[in-house]
Every structure is written in structure tokens, then in C-alpha cells.
N, C-alpha and C positions, 0 to 999 in steps of 0.2 A: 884406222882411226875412226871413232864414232863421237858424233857431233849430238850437242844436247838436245836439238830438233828433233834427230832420230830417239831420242829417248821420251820426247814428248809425244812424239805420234803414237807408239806404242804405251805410253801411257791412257792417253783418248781414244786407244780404241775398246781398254779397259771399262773407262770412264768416262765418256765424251761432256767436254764444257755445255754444253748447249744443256744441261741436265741438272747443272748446279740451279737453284733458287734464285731466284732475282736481289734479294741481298748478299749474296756471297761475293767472295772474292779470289775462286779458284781460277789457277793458272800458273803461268811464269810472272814472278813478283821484281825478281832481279836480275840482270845477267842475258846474253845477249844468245840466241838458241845458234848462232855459228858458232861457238865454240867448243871446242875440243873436248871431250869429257876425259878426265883422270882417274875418277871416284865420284862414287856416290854412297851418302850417306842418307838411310832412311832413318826417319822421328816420326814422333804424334806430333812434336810442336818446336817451330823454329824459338832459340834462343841464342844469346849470347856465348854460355855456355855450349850449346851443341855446332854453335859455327867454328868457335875455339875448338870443337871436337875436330869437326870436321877438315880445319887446318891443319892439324896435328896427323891427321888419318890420308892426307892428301887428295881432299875427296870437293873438287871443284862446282858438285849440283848436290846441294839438300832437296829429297823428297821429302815433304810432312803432307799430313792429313788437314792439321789447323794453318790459314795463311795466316803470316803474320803480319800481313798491312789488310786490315779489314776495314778498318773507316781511312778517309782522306787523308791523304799527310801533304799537309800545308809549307809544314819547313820539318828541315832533318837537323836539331840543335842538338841533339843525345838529352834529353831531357825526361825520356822515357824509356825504357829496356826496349819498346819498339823500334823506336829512333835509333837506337843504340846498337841493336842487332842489325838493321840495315845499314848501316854505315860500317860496319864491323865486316859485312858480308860485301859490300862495294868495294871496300880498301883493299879486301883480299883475293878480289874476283870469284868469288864463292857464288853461285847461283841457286836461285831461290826458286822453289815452285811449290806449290800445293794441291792436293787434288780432294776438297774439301763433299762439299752434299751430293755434285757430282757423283762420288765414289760413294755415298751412302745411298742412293739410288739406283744400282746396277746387282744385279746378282753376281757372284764372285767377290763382290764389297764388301763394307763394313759388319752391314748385320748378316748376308752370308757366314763370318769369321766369329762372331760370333754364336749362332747357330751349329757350326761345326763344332767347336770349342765344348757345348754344350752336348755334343751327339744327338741333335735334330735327326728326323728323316724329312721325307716329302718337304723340304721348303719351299716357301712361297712368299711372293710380296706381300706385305699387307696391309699397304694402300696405294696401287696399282697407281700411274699418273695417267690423267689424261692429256688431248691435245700433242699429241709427239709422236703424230702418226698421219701419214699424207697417201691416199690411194693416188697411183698415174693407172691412165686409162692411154691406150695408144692403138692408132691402125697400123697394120701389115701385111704384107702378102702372105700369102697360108705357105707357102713353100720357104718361107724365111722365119717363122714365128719361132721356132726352140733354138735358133741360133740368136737372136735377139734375145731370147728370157734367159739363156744361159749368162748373157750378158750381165746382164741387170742382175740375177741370183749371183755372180759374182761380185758387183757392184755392192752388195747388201740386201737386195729387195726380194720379197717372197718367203719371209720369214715369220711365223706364226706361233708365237710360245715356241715347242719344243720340236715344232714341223717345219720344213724346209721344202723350197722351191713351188711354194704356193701360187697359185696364178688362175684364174677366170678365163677362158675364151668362149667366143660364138662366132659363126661365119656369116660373112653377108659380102654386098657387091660397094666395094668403091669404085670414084669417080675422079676423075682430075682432065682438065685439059693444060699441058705443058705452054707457057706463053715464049714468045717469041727468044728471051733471053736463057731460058731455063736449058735443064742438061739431063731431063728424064733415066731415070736408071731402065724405066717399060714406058714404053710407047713412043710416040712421036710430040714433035711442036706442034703446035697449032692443031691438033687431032684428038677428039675425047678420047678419053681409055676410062675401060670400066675392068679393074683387076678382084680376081678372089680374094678376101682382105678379112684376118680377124680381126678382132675387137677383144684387148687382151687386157686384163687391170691386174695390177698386183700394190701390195702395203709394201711400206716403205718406212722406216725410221724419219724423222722431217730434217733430221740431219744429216742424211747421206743425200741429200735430196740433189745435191749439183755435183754429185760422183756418180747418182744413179740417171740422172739426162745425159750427162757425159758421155756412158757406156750406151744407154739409146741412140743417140745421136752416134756415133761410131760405128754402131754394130746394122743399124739398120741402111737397108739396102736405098731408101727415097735420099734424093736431095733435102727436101724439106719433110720433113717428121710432124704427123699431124698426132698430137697427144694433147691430155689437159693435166691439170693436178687439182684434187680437194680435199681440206684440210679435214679430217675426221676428229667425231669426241671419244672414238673409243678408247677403251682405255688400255694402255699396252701393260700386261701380265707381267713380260719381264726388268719394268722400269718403276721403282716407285720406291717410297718409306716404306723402314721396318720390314720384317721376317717373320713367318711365323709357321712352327714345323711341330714335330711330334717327336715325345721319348719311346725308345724302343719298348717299354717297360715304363707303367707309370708309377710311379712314386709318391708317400708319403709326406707332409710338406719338413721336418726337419732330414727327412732324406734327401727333399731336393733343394735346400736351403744349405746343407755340410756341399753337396754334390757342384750346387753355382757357385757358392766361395772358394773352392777347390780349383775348379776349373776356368775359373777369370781372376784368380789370384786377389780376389779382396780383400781390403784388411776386414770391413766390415757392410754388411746389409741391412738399410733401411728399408722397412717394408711393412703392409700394412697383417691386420688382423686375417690368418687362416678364414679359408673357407667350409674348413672341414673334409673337403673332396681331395680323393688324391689328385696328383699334377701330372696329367700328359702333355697337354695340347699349351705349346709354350708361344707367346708373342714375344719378340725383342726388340728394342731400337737402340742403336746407339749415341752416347749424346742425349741431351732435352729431348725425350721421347712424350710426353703428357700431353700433346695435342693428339696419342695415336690411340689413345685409352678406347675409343669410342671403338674404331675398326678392330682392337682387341677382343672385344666384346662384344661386338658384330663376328666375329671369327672364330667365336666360342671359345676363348683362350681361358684356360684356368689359371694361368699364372703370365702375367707381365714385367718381363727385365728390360729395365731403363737406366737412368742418371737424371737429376739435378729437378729430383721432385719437390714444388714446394708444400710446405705446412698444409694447407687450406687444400691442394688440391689431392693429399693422400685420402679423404672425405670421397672422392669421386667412385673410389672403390664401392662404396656401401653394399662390402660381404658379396660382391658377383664376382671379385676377380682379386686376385693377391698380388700386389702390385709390389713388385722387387726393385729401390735404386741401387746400384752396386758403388755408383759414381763415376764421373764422367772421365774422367782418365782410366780407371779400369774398364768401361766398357770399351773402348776404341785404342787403349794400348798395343793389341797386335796387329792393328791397321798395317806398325810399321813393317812385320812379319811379314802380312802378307804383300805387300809392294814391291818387296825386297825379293819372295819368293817367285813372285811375277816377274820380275824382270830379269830375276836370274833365268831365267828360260829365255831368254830373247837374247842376252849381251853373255859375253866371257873374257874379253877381252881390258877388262879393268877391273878393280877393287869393287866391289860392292858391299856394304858395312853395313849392320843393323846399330844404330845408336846405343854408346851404354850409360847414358844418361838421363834419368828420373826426371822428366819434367813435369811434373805433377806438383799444383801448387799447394795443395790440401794434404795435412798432416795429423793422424789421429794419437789420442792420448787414450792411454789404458793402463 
């Protein structure tokens, strides 16, 4: 029996909340994480319709990308298809989660799936986050220090881009005198001791930060553990908005205009005037991407794929960069793919569904 908890942990390890934007609203929306899971059905976006799905499919946790309580809900009178959806998915015990900006900020994400879709190579962030990143500094005895960093490398810490078990040391002489109540691991009460002791710092994600004291404080050999933590501006490589990778083969721009409608299933491409240059070097965001124009551009991208550009701001191009919206249901539609494909690697023991229902509000005419 696996419980929706277990499915949320595995999902934030994906994706951890601490990552979403300060107006989002990702998480568990409805539905109590002891219970039982039966089914899961993955969407881009909760609805009435797709919880009806999901009843019908027997599938007790919807995964979507969009939550669908994003502003405050004051009363639940069904007076909106918000309202309406939630009350729909409470009566039926149907459980609600989202894993919204979060998930567009992680490599393996949105613009990852994207980028693949597209046959990028080399991706990369491309607009790295700062602040989400905490160095711990800690003493120890020299003959204990790689049993304690295995600790904490297990914990998560010592991770660097695409490098692992990163770590600083120096040796020098510590000092301690055990007081009367103390229970020294070396030396005595009441006796200075001066032991062999590194001075070991390693990077740290800021949100593993009470999983990685945890494994310190356990692994290490003192009663009391003398460390500090400081929060850094670096900015972490593997955390942030948008994608931006390269085609094997650069392309033409109605080559790579047949090649992205093809391959993200649009009905149709807004976009602005050619730049003349063929298109390698691609940037993508999925979703309202126009605040990323700049770091596109800064990234040398010849061509930028987005959603939900408006009038005024496809002007911003001015001929440096070919600015593609696909729309915003198309770019983030195989979100639900890849959720689905994620978790199927972790669970087997129940239904897991990819939705077959078009949530997409926007309908073109031709």
C-alpha cells in the first residue's frame, strides 16, 4: 500500500517547494497525504472535467503542473469552475496537487521537456537562481573527517553543477575543555584537550539544510558539533528559469519553424520578423517567458520559444533575436508526460494515467 505522502516526497525531490516563486501556489491543494493511493492521474491543468476523468479512471491523486486554487478562496459556493472543481474533487475524495514554477526551475522540468522535444544538446539554465545556496563550515578530528563528509554527501551536500562530493579541508589544532557535566567522546572533564581537527566546508542546497545538520550531528564523533552556516549569492547552475541548448545542425528559419510546429504539436506560431541568420543556439521557457528575452540575448540565442507574448512586447526583438510564441498550453502540455514518466520509475503498484483531456482554453480558426 502506498500513501499520497510517499508520492509527494518523490515528487519534491524532483521538484522541491522551497523553489516555487513567491506567488505560486504549488503543493497538496486537497486531500489528506495519509491516504491510500489507487490512481493517479496526470494533467497540465485541474478541471471539472479531468476530475470526472479521474473518477471514472479510479485514480484518487491528480498530478497537474497549473494549481488550481491560485488566489484565496474565501467561500466554496460553485460559482466558478474553481469552486466547482474543488468541491467536485472534496466529495469524491479525489486529491489535488500541483507542482507548478517549482517544476519549471529544476533541470529534468518543464523547459528540460521541452528542449528535448526539440533535440537540444548541452542544456543549460538560463537564468541560474540566486540565494539557494548555504555553505556549512564544521571542525573535526582528522581521523573522523571522510566518515562525516560521506555523511552529509549522502545528506545532499557537496554538489557542484555536474561534480560530486565537493568538500574544502585544512588542518589546524582544536581546543575544548570538557565541563563538569559533559560526556567527551577524547579527553577528560575538567582537562584542556587540544585534538588534530579539520576545518571542512561544503555547498549545500538551503533546503536540505535540516537533513544535512541532521547527518552532521549523527555522524560526527563530539557531543557538541562546532559548525556555522552562511547564506551565499551564488548562484546555483542547476536551479533556475528557461533552457537554453543547441541544434545538432543549424537550420534555416522556415526549417526550424516546420521542425518546432512539428515537434510541440502547434496549431500555429506567432513570431516575430527573421533575422536572416540560420538558428542554432535555441532559448526556451515554458509559459509567460518575456521577462527572459534579455538572458536570451545575453546567451546569444538566435531564436527564442515562449507563450503568451504580448503586442507591444514582440517590438523587444528589434531584429537580434526571433522570438517564437507557440502558446501556452502547447509549450507545457508534456509536463503531464513527463510526471507521469517520473513516477513511473518509482511506483508499480497502481494505475497511473496520462489525462485524455484537452484542457486548453484557446481555439483557433482557419
Amino acid at each position: 500500500m502506498t500513501f499520497i505522502k510517499e508520492i509527494l516526497a518523490q515528487l519534491e525531490k524532483l521538484a522541491p517547494l522551497s523553489y516555487q516563486e513567491d506567488y505560486d501556489n504549488a503543493g497538496l491543494l486537497v486531500g489528506s497525504v495519509e491516504t491510500a493511493v489507487t490512481g493517479i492521474l496526470f494533467t497540465l491543468d485541474i478541471t471539472e472535467d479531468v476530475v470526472e476523468e479521474a473518477i471514472r479512471r479510479q485514480c484518487n491523486l491528480i498530478v497537474a503542473h497549473h494549481p488550481i486554487i491560485f488566489k484565496g478562496l474565501k467561500k466554496l459556493n460553485g460559482k466558478n469552475y474553481v469552486e466547482r472543481t474543488v468541491i467536485k474533487a472534496i466529495k469524491n475524495d479525489v486529491a489535488l496537487y500541483a507542482t507548478h514554477t517549482n517544476l519549471d526551475h529544476v533541470t529534468r522540468g518543464v523547459n528540460w521537456q521541452i528542449a528535448k522535444r526539440l533535440g537540444l544538446q548541452n542544456i543549460k539554465v538560463l537564468a541560474p537562481k540566486k540565494q539557494i545556496l548555504t555553505k556549512l563550515a564544521f571542525f573535526c578530528p582528522v581521523e573522523n573527517t571522510q566518515e562525516v563528509l560521506n555523511a552529509l554527501f549522502g545528506a545532499g551536500a557537496g554538489k557542484i553543477g555536474d561534480y560530486r562530493h565537493c568538500s574544502f579541508r585544512s588542518e589546524g589544532l582544536g581546543t575544548f575543555l570538557p565541563g563538569n557535566m559533559a560526556n567527551p567522546a577524547i579527553g577528560l572533564r575538567g582537562e584542556l584537550e587540544t585534538v588534530k581537527e579539520h576545518r571542512v566546508e561544503v555547498m549545500l542546497p538551503s533546503h536540505l539544510q535540516a537533513n544535512v545538520l541532521t547527518a552532521l550531528k549523527r555522524a560526527h564523533p563530539y557531543e557538541e558539533v562546532a559548525y556555522y552556516l552562511s547564506a551565499l549569492e551564488n548562484e546555483n547552475q542547476e536551479v533556475g528559469a528557461g533552457a537554453i541548448g543547441e541544434l545538432t545542425e543549424a537550420m534555416e528559419t522556415d526549417e526550424f519553424l516546420a521542425h518546432l510546429k512539428h515537434n510541440m504539436q502547434a496549431s500555429v506560431i506567432r513570431h516575430t520578423a527573421p533575422t536572416g541568420n540560420a538558428i542554432q543556439r535555441v532559448a526556451v521557457c515554458g509559459g509567460a517567458g518575456s521577462f527572459l528575452l534579455g538572458n536570451a540575448l545575453s546567451a546569444g540565442a538566435d531564436v527564442y520559444v515562449t507563450a503568451d507574448y504580448k503586442y507591444h512586447e514582440f517590438f523587444d526583438a528589434e531584429d537580434r533575436i526571433m522570438i517564437c510564441d507557440i502558446g501556452h498550453y502547447e509549450s507545457e502540455v508534456f509536463t503531464k508526460n513527463l510526471l507521469h514518466d517520473y513516477i513511473s520509475g518509482k511506483f508499480s503498484n497502481f494505475a497511473l494515467c496520462l489525462s485524455e483531456i484537452s484542457t486548453n482554453p484557446v481555439r483557433y480558426f482557419s
